[in-house]
C-alpha positions in Angstrom: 131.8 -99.9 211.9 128.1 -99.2 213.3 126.3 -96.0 213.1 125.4 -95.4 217.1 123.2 -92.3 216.6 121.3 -90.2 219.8 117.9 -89.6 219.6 118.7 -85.6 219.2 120.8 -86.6 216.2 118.6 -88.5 214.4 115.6 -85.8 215.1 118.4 -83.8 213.3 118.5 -85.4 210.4 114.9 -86.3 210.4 114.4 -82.5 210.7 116.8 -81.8 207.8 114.7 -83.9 205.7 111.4 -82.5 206.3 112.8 -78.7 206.0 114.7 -79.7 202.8 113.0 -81.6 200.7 109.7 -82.9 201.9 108.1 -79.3 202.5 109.3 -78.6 199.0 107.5 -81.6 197.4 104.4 -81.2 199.3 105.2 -77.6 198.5 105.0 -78.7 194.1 102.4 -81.1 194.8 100.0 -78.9 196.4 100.6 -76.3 193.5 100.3 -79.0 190.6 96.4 -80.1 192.2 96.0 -76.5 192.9 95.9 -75.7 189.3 94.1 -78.8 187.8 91.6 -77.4 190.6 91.1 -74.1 189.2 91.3 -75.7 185.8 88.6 -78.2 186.1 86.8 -76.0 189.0 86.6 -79.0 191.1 86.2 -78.6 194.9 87.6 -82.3 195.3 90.7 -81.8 193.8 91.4 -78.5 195.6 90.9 -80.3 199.0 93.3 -82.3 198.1 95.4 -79.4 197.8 94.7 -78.4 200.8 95.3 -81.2 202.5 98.6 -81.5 201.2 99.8 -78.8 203.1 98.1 -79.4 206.1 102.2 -81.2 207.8 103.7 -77.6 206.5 101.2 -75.2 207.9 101.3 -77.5 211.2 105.2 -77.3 211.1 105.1 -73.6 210.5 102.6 -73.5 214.1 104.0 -75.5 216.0 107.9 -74.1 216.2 110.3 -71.3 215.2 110.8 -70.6 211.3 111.8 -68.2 209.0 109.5 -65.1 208.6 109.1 -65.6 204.6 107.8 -69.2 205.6 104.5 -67.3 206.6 104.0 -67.0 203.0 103.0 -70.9 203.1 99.7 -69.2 205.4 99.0 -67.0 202.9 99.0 -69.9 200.0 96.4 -72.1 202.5 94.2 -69.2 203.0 94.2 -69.1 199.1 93.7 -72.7 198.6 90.7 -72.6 201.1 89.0 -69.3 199.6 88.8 -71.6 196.5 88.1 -74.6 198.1 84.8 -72.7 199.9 84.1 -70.9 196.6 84.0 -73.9 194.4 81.8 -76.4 196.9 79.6 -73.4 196.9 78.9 -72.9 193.3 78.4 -76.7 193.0 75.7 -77.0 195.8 73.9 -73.7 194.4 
């Protein structure tokens, strides 16, 4: 018995995946080096936050999503207000 899948299908799946559980770990990942970031006031280690969330924000972009999903905007602009904030205190 062999699994003969369409292309549509497995975008499906592959789609399910991404909306329900990767965006939620890079979701908790992005908040864990978010607050070791504002812990340690390290510009590095909020970049990586951001970058984290860099397939989400694109996802949120790029198609049709929930309007509470926005909020994910609102959490990058945050991450990059710090971001900006901390590299500027180090370099003054």
């Amino acid at each position: 018995m062999s699994a003969n899948y369409t292309f549509n299908e497995n975008i499906e799946v592959l789609m399910f995946l991404f909306v329900g559980f990767i965006t939620w770990l890079l979701l908790l990942s992005s908040m864990i080096f978010f607050f070791i970031a504002i812990k340690k006031k390290s510009w590095k280690t909020m970049m990586v936050s951001s970058l984290i969330m860099i397939p989400n924000i694109v996802w949120i972009l790029s198609g049709e999503v929930e309007k509470v999903m926005y909020l994910y905007l609102l959490w990058f602009g945050l991450q990059l207000f710090f971001l900006f904030k901390f590299r500027r205190a180090k370099h003054s």
